[in-house]
N, C-alpha and C positions, 0 to 999 in steps of 0.2 A: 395553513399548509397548502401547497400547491398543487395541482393534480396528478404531477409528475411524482410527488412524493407520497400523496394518497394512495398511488397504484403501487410502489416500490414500499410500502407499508402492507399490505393487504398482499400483496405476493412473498412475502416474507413468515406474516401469520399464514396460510395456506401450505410455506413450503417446511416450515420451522414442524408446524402441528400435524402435518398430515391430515388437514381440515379438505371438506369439499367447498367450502367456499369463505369469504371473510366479507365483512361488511363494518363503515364506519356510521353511526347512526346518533342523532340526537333529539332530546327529549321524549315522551311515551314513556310506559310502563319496561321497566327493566324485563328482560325476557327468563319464561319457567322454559321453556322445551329443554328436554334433557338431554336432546340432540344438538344443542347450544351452550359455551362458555362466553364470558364478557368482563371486559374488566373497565373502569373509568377513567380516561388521560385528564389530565394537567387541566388542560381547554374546555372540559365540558362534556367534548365527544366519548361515545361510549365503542369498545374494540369489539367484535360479537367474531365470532368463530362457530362457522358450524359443519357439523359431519354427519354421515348417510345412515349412523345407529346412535343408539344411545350409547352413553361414556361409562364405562367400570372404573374408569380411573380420573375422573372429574376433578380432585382434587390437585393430579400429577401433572393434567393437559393444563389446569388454571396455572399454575406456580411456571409453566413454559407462556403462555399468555402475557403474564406479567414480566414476565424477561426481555419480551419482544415491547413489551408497551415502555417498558423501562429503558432499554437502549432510545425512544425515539422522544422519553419524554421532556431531553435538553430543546429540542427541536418543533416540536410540538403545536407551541403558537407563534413560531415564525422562523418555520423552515431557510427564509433566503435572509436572513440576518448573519451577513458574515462581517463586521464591524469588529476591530479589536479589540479583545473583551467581552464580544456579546453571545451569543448564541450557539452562531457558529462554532467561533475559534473555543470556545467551552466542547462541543463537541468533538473537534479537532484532538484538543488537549486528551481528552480522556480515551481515545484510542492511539495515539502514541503512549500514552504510558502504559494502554495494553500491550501494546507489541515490545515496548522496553522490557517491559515484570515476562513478558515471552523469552526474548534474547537474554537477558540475566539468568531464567530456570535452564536454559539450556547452554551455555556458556558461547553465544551466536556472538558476533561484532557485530551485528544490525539485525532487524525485523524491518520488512517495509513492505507497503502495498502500493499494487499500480494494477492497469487493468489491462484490456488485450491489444486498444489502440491509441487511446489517448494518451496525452505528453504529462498526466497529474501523477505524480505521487501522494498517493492516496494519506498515507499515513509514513511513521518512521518512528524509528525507535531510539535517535540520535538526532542531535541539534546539526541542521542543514542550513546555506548560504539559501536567501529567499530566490535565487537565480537558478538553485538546483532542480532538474525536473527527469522525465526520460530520457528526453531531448540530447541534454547533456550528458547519460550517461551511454547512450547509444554512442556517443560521438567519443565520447572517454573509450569506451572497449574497440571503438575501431581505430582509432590511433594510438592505444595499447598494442595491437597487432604490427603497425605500420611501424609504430619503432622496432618491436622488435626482429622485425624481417631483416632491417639494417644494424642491428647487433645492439638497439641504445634499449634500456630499463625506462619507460615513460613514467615509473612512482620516481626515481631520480632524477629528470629531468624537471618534474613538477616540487620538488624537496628541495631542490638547487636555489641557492640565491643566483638573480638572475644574471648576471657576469658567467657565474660555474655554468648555468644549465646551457648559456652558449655556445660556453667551450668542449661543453661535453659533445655536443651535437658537432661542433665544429671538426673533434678528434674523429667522430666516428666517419666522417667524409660520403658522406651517403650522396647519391645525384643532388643535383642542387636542386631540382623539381623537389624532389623527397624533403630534403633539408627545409625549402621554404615552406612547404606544407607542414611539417613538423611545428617550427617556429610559428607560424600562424594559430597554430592550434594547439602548441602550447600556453604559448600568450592567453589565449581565449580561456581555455581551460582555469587558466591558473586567476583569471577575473572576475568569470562566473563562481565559481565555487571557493576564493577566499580564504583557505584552508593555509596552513602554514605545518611544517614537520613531516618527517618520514611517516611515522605512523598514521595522521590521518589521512594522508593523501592514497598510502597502503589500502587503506581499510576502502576509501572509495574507490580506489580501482576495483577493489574485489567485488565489491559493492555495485559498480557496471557492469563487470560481467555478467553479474549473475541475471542483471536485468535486460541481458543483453541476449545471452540464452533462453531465458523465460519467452522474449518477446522473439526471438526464433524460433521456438518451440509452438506460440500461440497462431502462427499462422501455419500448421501442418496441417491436413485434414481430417488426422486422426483427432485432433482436440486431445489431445493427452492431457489428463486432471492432476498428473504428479510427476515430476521430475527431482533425481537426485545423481548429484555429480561430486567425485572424489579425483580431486588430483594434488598435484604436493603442494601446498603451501596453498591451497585451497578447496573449501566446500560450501554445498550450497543446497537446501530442501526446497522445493516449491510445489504452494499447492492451488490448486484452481477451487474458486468458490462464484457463488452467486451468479455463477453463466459468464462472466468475462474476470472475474476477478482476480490475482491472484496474489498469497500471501511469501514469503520470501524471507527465508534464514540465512543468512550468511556466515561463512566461517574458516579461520584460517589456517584450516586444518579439514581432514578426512571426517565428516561428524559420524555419531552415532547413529544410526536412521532407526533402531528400535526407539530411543530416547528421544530425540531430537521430533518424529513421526508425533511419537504418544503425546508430548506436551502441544504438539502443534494441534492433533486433533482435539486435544481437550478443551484449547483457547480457542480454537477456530468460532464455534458456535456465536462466543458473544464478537470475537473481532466482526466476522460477518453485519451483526446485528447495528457496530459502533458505525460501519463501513456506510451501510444504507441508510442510515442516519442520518449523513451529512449533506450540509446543504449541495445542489449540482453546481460545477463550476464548468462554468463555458469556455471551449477551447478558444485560443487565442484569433483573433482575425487574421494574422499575418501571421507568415514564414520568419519574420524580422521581433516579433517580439514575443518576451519569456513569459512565461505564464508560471507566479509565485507558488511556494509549496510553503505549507505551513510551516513555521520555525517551534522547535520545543521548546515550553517554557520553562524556566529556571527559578 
């Protein structure tokens, strides 16, 4: 495990248990202080959690110990294994299908995670084009705007076979600056992300936006930890975890924020747990190339 992940382990137990400190430690006598829990990874290493009194409830902090050892123990003895099939994408796998068993309890079109700056989507709760990332979806919500300034539906124009989605742009007569920018980016749009039909191209616009607010939202200096928005024919929950994290309902419809809240906080604990988990992925060296998001498996 790397040291980057050792510390994102250990700040986790710390922040999970309300411990004063955490400690990864091998071989020696397993520890009696009562001011100490500890559980055994995968690897050998032993997890020690310690706090400033003695535990009344030592049996309820261990059974949270183990939660946290569990999310990390896909990961364990080779944190930066992301080969297809191994490690990694195991890890990957098993929080999207959190966030999917998320969006099905609450009847969402998506669950996805991203963070406050980077271009990763973290997780998702629906099978994505390996080309899909923030990136794209920031660029999806601002030329959702630009059409529609000029009267054109950009889920239409990306639904069109490519003849129609011409002549759509073509009738609405927009400056030709606009027009060509359009056409550029819808071309783009429509390569990177692969998609065919009204409804999914639907579901990713909603699906930008929301990512699109979130990550307006992320640079306020208020740091606001929860955002919820109701407008027609769309909605959206988000909530901030882990210091930049944040996790993301989407919906095509007004949701319920008692309902939609309660299921979110309930999963949150382990998504968090699946989230830090996962191997680091290094942003990309260039402005020029996509940095892959995991696909779900089938």
């Amino acid at each position: 495990m790397t040291d980057t992940r050792l510390h994102r382990l250990l700040d986790l137990v710390v922040r999970q248990l309300d411990a004063s400190d955490a400690r990864l430690e091998i071989g020696g006598k397993d520890p009696e202080d009562d001011r100490v829990v500890w559980c055994t990874l995968p690897s050998g290493w032993r997890l020690v959690a310690t706090f400033e009194q003695p535990l009344s409830d030592r049996a309820e902090v261990l059974q949270r110990l183990l939660a946290v050892a569990d999310a990390f123990a896909t990961t364990a003895t080779s944190a930066t294994d992301t080969r297809p099939g191994g490690i990694g994408a195991l890890a990957g796998r098993r929080l999207d299908d959190a966030l999917h068993g998320l969006a099905l309890r609450v009847s969402a079109l998506r669950a996805v995670v991203i963070d406050d700056k980077s271009p990763v989507v973290w997780g998702t709760s629906e099978a994505h084009s390996r080309n899909e990332d923030v990136e794209l979806a920031l660029q999806i919500a601002r030329v959702e705007s630009e059409a529609a300034a000029v009267g054109l539906s950009l889920g239409d124009l990306l639904a069109a076979a490519p003849k129609r989605w011409q002549k759509l742009l073509a009738q609405a007569s927009p400056p030709r600056s606009v027009a060509a920018s359009l056409r550029r980016a819808v071309t783009q749009i429509r390569e990177r992300s692969q998609r065919s039909g009204a409804v999914p191209w639907r579901e990713q616009l909603l699906t930008a936006r929301s990512i699109s607010r979130v990550r307006g939202l992320a640079g306020e200096p208020s740091r606001a930890s929860k955002l919820l928005l109701r407008e027609e024919g769309f909605g959206m929950l988000a909530r901030r975890f882990a210091g930049s994290y944040w996790l993301i309902l989407v919906f095509d419809r007004a949701p319920s924020e008692v309902a939609a809240d309660g299921a979110m906080l309930h999963a949150l604990p382990a998504i968090e747990n699946l989230v830090l988990a996962l191997p680091p992925i290094e942003p990309p060296p260039s402005p020029g190339r996509v940095l892959a998001m995991r696909r779900r498996s089938t």
